[in-house]
VEXGUFI-369772 format. One record per residue (C-alpha): residue number from 1; z, y, x; residue in three letters. Coordinates in Angstrom, 3 decimals. Layout:
# VEXGUFI-369772
+-----+----------+----------+----------+---------+
: num :       up :    north :     east : residuo :
+-----+----------+----------+----------+---------+
: NUM :        Z :        Y :        X :     ALA :
...
+-----+----------+----------+----------+---------+
END
This chain:
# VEXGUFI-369772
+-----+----------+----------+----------+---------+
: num :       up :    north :     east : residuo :
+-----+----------+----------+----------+---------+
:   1 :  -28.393 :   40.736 :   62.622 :     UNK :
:   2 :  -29.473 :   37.922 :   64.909 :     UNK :
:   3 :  -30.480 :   38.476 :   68.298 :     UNK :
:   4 :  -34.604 :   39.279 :   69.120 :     UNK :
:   5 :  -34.569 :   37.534 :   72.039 :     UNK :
:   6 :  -32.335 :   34.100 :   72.782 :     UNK :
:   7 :  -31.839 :   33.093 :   76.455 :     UNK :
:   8 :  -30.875 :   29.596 :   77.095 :     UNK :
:   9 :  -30.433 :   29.607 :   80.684 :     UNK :
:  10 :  -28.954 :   26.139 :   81.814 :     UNK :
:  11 :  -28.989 :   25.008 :   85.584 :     UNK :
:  12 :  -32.329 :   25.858 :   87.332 :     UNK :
:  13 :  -34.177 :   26.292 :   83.741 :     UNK :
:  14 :  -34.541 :   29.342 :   81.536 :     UNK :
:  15 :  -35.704 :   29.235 :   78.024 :     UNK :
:  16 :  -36.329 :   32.112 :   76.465 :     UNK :
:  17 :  -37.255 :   32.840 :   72.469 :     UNK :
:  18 :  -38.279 :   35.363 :   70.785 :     UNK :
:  19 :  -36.273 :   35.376 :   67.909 :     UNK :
:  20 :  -37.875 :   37.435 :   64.570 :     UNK :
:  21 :  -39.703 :   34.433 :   62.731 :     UNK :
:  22 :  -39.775 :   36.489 :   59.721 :     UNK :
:  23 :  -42.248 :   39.182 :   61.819 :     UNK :
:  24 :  -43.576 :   36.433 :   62.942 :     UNK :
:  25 :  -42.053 :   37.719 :   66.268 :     UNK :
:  26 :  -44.281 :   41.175 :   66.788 :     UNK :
:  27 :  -42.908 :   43.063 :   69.155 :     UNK :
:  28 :  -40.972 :   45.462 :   68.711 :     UNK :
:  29 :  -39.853 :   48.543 :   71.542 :     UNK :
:  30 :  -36.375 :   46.644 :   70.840 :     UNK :
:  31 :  -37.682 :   43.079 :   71.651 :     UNK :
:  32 :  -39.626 :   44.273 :   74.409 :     UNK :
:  33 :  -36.236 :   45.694 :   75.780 :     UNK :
:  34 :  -34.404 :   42.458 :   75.288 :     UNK :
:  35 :  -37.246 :   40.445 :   76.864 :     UNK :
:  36 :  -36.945 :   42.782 :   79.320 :     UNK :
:  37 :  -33.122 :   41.896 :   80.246 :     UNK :
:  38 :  -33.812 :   38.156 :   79.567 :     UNK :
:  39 :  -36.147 :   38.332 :   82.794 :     UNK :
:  40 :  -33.740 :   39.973 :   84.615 :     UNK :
:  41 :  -30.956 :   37.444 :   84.138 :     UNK :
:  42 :  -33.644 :   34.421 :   85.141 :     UNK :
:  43 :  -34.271 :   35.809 :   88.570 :     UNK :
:  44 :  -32.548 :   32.902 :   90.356 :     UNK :
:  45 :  -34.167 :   30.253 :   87.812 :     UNK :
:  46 :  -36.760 :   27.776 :   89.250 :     UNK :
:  47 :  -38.675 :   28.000 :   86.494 :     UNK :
:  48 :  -38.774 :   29.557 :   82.853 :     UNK :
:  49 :  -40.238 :   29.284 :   79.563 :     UNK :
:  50 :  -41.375 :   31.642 :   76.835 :     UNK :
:  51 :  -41.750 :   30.909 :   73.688 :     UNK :
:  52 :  -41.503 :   31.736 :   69.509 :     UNK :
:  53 :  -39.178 :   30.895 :   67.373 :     UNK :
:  54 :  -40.146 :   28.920 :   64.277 :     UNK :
:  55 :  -43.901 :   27.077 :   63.429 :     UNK :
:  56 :  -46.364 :   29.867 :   63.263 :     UNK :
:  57 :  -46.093 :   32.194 :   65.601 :     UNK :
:  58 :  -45.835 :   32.530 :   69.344 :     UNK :
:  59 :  -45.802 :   36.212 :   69.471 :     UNK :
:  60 :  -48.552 :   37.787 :   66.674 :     UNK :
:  61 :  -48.822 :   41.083 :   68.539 :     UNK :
:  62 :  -47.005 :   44.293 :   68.579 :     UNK :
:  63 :  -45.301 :   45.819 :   65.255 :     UNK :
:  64 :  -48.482 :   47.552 :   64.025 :     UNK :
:  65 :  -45.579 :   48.930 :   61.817 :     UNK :
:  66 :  -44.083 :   50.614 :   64.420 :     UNK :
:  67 :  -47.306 :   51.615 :   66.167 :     UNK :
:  68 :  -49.253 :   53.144 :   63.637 :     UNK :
:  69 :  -48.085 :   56.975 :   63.536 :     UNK :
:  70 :  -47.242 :   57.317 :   67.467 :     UNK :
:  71 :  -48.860 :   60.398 :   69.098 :     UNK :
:  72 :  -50.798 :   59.882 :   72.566 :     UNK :
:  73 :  -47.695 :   60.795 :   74.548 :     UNK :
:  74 :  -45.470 :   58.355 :   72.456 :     UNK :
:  75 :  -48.544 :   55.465 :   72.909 :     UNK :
:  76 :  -48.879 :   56.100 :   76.491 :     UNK :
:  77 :  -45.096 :   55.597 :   76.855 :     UNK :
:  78 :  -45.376 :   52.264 :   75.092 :     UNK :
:  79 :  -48.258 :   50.929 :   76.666 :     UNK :
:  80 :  -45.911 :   51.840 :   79.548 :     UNK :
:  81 :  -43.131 :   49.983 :   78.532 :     UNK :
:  82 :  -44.624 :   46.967 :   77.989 :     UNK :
:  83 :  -46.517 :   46.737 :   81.129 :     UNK :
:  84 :  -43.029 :   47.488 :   83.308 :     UNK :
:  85 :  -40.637 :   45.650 :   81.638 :     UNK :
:  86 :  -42.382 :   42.684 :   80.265 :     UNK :
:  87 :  -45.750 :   41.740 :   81.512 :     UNK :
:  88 :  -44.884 :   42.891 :   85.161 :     UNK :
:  89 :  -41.900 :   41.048 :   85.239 :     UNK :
:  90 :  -43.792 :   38.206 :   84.149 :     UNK :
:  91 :  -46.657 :   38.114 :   86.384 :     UNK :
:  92 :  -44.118 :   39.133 :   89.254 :     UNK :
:  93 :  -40.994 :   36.862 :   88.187 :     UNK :
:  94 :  -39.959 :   35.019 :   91.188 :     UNK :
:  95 :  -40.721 :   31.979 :   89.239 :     UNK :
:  96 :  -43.305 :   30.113 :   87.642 :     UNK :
:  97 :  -43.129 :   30.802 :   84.140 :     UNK :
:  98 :  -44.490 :   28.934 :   81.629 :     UNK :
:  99 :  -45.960 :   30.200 :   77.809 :     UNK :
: 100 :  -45.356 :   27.589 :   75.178 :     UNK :
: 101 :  -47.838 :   28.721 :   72.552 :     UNK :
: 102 :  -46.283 :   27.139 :   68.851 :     UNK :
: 103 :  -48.895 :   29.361 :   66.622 :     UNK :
: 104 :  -50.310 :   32.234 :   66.437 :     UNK :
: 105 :  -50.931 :   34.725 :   69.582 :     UNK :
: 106 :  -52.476 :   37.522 :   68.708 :     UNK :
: 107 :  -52.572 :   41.154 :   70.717 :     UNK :
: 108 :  -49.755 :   41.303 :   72.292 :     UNK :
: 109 :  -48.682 :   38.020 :   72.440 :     UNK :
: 110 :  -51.714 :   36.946 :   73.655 :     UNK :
: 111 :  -51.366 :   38.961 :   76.540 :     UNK :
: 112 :  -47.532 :   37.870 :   77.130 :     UNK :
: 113 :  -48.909 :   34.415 :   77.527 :     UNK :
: 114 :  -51.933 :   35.834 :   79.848 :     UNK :
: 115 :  -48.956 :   36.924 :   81.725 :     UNK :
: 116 :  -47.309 :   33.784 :   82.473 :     UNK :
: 117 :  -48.416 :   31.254 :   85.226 :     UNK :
: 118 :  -49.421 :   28.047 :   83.130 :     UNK :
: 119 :  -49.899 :   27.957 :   79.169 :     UNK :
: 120 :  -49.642 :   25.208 :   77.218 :     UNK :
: 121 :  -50.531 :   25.389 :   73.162 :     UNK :
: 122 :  -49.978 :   23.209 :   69.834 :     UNK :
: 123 :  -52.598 :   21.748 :   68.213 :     UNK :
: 124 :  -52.403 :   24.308 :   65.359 :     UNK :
: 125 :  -51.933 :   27.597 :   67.814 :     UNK :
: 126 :  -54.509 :   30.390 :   67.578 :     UNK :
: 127 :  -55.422 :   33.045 :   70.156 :     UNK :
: 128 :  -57.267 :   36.232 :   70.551 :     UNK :
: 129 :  -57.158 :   40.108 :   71.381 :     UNK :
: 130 :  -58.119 :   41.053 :   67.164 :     UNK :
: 131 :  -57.006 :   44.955 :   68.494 :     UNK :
: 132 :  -60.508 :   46.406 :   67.636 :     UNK :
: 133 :  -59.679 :   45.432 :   64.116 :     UNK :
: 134 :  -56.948 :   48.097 :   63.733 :     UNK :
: 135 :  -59.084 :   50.368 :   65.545 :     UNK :
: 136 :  -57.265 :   50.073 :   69.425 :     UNK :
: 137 :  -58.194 :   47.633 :   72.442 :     UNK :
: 138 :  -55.662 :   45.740 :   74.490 :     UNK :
: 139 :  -52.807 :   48.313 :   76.143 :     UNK :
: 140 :  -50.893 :   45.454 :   78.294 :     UNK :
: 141 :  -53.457 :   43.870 :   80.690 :     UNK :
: 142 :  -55.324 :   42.031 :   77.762 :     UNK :
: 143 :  -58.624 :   43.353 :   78.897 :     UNK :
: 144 :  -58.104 :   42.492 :   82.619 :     UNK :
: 145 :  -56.227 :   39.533 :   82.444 :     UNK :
: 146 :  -58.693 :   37.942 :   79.992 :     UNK :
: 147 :  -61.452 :   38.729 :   82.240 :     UNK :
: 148 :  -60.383 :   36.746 :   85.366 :     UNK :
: 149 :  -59.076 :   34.035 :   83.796 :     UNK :
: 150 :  -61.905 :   32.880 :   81.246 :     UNK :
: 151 :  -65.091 :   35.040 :   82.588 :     UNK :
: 152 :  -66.611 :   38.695 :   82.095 :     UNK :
: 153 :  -68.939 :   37.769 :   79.131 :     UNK :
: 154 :  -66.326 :   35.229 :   76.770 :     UNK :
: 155 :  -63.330 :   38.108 :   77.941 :     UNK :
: 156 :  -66.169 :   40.609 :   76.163 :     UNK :
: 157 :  -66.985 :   38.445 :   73.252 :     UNK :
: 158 :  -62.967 :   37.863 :   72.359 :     UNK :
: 159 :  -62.529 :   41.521 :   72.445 :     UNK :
: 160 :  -65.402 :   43.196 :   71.017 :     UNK :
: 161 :  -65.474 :   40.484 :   68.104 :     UNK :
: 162 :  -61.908 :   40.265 :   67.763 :     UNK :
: 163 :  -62.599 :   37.005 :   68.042 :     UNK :
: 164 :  -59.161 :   34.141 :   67.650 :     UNK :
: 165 :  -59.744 :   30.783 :   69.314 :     UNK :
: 166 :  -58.275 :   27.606 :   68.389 :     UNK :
: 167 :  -56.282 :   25.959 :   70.931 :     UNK :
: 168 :  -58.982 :   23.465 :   72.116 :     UNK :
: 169 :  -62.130 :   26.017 :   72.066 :     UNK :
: 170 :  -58.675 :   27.857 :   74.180 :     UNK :
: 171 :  -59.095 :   24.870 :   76.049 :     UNK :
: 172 :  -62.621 :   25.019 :   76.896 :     UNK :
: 173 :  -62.904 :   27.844 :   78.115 :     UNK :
: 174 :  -59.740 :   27.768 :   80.189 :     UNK :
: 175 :  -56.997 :   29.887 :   78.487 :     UNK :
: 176 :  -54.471 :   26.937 :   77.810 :     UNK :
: 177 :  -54.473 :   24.513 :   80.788 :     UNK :
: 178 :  -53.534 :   21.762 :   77.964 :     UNK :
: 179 :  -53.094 :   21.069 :   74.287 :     UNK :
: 180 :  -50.690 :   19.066 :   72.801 :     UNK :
: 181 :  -49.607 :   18.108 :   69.001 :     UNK :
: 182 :  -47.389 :   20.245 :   67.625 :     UNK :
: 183 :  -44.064 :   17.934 :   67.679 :     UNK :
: 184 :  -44.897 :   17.304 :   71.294 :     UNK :
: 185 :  -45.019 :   20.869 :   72.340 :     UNK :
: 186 :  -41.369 :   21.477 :   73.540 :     UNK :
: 187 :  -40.911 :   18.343 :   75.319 :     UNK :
: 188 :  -44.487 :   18.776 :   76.952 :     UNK :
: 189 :  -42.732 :   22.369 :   78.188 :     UNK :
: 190 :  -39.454 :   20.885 :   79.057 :     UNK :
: 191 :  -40.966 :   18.148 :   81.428 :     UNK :
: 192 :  -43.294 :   20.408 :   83.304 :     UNK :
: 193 :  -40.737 :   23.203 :   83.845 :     UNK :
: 194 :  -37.985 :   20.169 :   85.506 :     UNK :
: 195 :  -41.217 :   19.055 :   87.344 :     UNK :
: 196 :  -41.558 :   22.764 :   88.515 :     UNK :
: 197 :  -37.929 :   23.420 :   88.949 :     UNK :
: 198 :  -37.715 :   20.029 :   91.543 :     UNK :
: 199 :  -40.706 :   21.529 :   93.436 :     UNK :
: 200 :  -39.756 :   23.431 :   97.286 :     UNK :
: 201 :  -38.606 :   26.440 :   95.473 :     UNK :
: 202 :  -39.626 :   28.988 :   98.276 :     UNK :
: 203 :  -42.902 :   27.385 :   99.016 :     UNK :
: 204 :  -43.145 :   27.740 :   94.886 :     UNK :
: 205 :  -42.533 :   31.442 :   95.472 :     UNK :
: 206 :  -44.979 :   32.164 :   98.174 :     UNK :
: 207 :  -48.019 :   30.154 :   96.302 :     UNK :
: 208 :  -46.927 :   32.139 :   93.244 :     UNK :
: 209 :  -47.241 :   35.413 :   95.407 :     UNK :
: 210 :  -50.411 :   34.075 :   97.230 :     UNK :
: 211 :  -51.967 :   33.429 :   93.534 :     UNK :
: 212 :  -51.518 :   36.964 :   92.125 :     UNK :
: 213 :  -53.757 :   37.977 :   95.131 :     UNK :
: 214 :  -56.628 :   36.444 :   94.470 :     UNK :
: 215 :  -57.456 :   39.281 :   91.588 :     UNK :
: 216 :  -55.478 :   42.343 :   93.157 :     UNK :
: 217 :  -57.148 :   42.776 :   96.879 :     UNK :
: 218 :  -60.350 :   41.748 :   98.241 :     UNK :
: 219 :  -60.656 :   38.142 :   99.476 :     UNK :
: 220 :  -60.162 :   39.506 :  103.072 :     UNK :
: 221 :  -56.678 :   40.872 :  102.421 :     UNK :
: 222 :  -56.020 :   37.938 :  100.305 :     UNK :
: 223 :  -56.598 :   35.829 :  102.812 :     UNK :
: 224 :  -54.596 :   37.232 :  105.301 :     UNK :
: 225 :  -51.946 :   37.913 :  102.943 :     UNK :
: 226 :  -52.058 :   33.897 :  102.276 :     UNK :
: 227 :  -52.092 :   33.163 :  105.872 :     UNK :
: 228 :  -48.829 :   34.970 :  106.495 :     UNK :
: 229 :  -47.024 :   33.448 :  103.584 :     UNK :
: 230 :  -48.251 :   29.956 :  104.580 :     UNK :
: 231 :  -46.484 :   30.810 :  108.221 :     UNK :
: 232 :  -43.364 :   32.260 :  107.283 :     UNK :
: 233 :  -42.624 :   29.528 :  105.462 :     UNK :
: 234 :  -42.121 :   27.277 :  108.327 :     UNK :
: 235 :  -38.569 :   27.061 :  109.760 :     UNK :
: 236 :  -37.280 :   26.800 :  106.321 :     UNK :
: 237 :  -35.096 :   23.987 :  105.128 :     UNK :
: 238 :  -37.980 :   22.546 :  102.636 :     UNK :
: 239 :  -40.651 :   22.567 :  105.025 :     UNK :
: 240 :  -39.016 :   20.750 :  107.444 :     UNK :
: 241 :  -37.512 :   18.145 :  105.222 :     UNK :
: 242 :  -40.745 :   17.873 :  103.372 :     UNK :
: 243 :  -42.299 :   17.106 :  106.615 :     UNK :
: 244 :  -39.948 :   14.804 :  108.090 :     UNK :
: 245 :  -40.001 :   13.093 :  105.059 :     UNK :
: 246 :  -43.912 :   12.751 :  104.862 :     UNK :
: 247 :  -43.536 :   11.136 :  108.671 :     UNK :
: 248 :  -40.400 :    8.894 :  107.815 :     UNK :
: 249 :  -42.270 :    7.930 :  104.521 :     UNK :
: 250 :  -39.103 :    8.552 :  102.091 :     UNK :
: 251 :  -39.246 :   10.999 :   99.366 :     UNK :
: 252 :  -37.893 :   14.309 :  100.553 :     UNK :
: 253 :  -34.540 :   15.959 :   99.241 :     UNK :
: 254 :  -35.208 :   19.993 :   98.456 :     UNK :
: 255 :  -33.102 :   22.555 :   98.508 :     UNK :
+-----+----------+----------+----------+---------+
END
């Protein structure tokens, strides 16, 4: 039986797939553990990638399969599951990572790529939280992640609805930060996660930790929290050689 998940993990870049085209890669509790140890072996990437194997899906939701006869102690537990050891690790990863959205991303998936820092879909990718139609609502941040990123009344529209948006009415209203044709999509990826990876990586890290504050503490704390990050970071090797090389007028070489 092949693999759920595939890690390619090659100098500062992780790729990783999830591998059950035939399910049109629904998550299982068994890919969600193997996702789960595929983040924790890219903790010292620079930047990482998720995306589905083969040309419809990203991720099409959780096994409804699997799903449908679990009691309210055994659905608790999964919600659970998902939340710590996917879409936690995610938002939380050390680096930015990146959701390369090849077709459909529905439920679940959807909220995998809500997860990740930037999103980037194929022409032909389609995205929306349809849980209402099986008679459930979004269990892994779907709800709250939707809501900050494109707006209280769209979030409630999607969800209520069950509403799936193409990838550029995605675009509109801000869920994908770009669409690109389908042929183009991995290459699109690839370039913007080697941009990423030849970024200051701790001064990455801190405006990745400075972002996820902006929706969990009130702007106060969020901008104190920012102001400390901003501080510590000097003394490091990148700022000064970022610096130096800004006043010498040379491009700078980061750690």
């Amino acid at each position: 039986m092949p693999k759920p998940v595939d890690l390619d993990h090659t100098a500062d870049i992780a790729r990783i797939t999830i591998n059950r085209p035939d399910s049109l890669n629904a998550l299982t509790k068994e890919t969600i553990e193997a996702l789960s140890d595929a983040l924790d072996r890219t903790q010292d990437a620079r930047a990482v990638t998720i995306t589905g194997a083969g040309d419809e899906a990203f991720i099409a939701g959780a096994d409804i399969g699997y799903m449908q006869d679990l009691s309210t102690t055994e659905a608790y537990e999964f919600a659970k599951i998902g939340h710590d050891k996917v879409m936690r690790k995610i938002a939380g990863h050390p680096a930015p990572v990146i959701a390369a959205i090849n077709g459909y991303a529905f439920g679940g998936g959807c909220e995998v790529a809500l997860a990740c820092d930037l999103r980037v879909a194929s022409e032909n990718a389609t995205i929306g939280q349809p849980e209402l139609d099986v008679g459930i609502i979004p269990s892994w941040g779907g709800i709250q992640r939707l809501a900050r990123l494109v707006g209280d009344e769209r979030a409630r529209r999607m969800v209520f609805f069950s509403q799936r948006l193409s990838a550029k009415e995605a675009l509109e209203v801000g869920l994908v930060g770009e669409v690109v044709a389908q042929e183009e999509l991995d290459e699109r990826v690839r370039t913007l996660a080697e941009d990423l990876a030849d970024r200051p990586k701790i001064a990455l890290q801190a405006a990745k930790e400075a972002f996820t504050r902006v929706h969990e503490a009130p702007l106060s704390a969020g901008l104190a929290y920012e102001q400390r990050l901003w501080s510590g970071l000097f003394g490091t090797h990148d700022q000064r050689e970022g610096m130096a090389a800004f006043v010498e007028k040379r491009d700078p070489i980061f750690e």
